[in-house]
C-alpha positions in Angstrom: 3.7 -3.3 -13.6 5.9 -2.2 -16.2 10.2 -3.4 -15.3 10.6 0.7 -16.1 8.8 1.5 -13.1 10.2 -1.4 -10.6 13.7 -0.1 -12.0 13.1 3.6 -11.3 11.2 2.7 -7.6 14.3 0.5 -7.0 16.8 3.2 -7.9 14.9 5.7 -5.4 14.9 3.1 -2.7 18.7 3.1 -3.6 19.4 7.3 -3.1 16.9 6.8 0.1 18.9 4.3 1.6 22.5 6.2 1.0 20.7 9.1 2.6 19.7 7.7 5.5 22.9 5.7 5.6 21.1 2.3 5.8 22.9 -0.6 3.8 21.4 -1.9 0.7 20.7 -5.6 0.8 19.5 -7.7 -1.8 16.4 -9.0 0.9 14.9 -5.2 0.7 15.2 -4.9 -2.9 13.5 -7.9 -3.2 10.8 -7.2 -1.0 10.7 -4.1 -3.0 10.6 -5.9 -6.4 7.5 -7.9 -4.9 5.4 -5.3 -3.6 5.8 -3.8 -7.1 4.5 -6.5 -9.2 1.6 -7.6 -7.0 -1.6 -6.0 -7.5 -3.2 -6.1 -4.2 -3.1 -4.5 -0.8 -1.3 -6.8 1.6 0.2 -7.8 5.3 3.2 -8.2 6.4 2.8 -11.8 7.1 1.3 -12.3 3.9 3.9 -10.6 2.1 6.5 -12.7 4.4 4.6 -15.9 3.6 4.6 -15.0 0.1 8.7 -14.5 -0.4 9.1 -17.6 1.6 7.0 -19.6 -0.8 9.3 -18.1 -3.4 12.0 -19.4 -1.7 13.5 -15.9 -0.8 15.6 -16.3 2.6 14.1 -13.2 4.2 13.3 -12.7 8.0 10.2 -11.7 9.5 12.1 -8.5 10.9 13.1 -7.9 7.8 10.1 -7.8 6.1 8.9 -5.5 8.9 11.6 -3.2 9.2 11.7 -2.9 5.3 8.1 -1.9 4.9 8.6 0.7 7.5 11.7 2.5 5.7 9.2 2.4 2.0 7.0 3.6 4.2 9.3 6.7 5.5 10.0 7.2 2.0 6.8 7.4 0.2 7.5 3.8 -2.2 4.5 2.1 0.3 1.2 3.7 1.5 0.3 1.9 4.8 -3.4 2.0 5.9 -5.7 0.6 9.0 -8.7 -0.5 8.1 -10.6 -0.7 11.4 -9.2 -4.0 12.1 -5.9 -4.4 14.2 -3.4 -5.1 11.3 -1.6 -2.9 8.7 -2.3 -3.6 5.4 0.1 -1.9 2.6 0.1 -0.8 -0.8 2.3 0.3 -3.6 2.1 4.2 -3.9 4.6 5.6 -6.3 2.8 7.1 -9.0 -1.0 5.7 -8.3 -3.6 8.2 -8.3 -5.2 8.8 -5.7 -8.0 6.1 -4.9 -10.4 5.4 -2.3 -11.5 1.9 -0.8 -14.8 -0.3 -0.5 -13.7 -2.5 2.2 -15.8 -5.9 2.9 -16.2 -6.4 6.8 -16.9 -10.2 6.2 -14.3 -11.1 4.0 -11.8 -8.2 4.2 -11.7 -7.9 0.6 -10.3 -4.5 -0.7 -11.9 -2.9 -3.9 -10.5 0.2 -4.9 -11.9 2.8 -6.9 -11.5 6.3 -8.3 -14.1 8.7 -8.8 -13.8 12.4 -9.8 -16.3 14.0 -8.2 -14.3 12.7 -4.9 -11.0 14.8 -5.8 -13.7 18.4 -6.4 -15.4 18.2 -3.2 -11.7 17.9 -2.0 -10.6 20.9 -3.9 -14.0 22.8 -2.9 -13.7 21.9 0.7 -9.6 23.1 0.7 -11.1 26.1 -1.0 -14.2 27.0 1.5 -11.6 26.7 4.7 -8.5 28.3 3.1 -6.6 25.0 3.8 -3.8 22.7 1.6 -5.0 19.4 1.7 -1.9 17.0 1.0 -3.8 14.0 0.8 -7.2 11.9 2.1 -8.6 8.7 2.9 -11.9 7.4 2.1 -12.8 3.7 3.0 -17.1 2.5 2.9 -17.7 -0.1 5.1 -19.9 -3.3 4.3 -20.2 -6.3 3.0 -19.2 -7.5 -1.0 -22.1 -9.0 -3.0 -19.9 -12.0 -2.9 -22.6 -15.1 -2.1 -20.4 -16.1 0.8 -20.6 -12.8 2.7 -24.1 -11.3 1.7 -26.3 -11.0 4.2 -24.2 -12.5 6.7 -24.0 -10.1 9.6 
């Protein structure tokens, strides 16, 4: 993650905030700031496990309430992967990318593949329809030794 891009998503979480007329504390921004330089999807207890390891005094409410206002404003994409928890991820500027998702060990892979985004554009084409975005997850197990063949 480049300090360009957490200093432009932090000055848009900024304008969002005065919009909406919520204050601007130094826990969101640093939830912020750590969602940007982590490479993986995550939960909100992870992420709130995470800060307090870092010694951040941050509340669980606050980590929950702040990934739902990124989420309002387009910083955070949130997704369900067929279990019952949320798990999150960075959005601002990422391509769109699907996800290989492990039902052993709940690892996420993501990948991008071309021929994904034409059968999008062909299918919005064939039914006259604007697709504004999609979600693709495969469902199986990782060829990790631990959760091959386990079922």
């Amino acid at each position: 993650m480049q300090i360009d891009q957490v200093e432009e998503v932090k000055q848009i979480f900024a304008k969002y905030l005065e919009e909406k007329k919520l204050r601007k504390t130094p826990e969101r921004f640093a939830l912020l700031e750590e969602i940007y330089t982590r490479a993986d999807h995550f939960d909100a207890e992870q992420l709130y496990i995470d800060m307090k390891t870092k010694n951040f005094k941050v509340s669980r409410a606050t980590v929950y309430n702040t990934l739902d206002i990124l989420s309002e404003c387009s910083l955070i994409r949130k997704h369900h992967f067929g279990q019952n928890l949320s798990y999150y991820e960075k959005s601002y500027k990422y391509q769109q990318h699907d996800h290989l998702i492990c039902t052993q060990c709940n690892k996420i892979l993501e990948f991008c593949d071309p021929r994904i985004q034409n059968i999008r554009n062909l299918v919005a084409e064939m039914h006259n329809f604007n697709i504004e975005s999609h979600s693709l997850n495969f469902y199986g197990t990782c060829k990790d030794p631990a959760c091959n063949g386990k079922k």
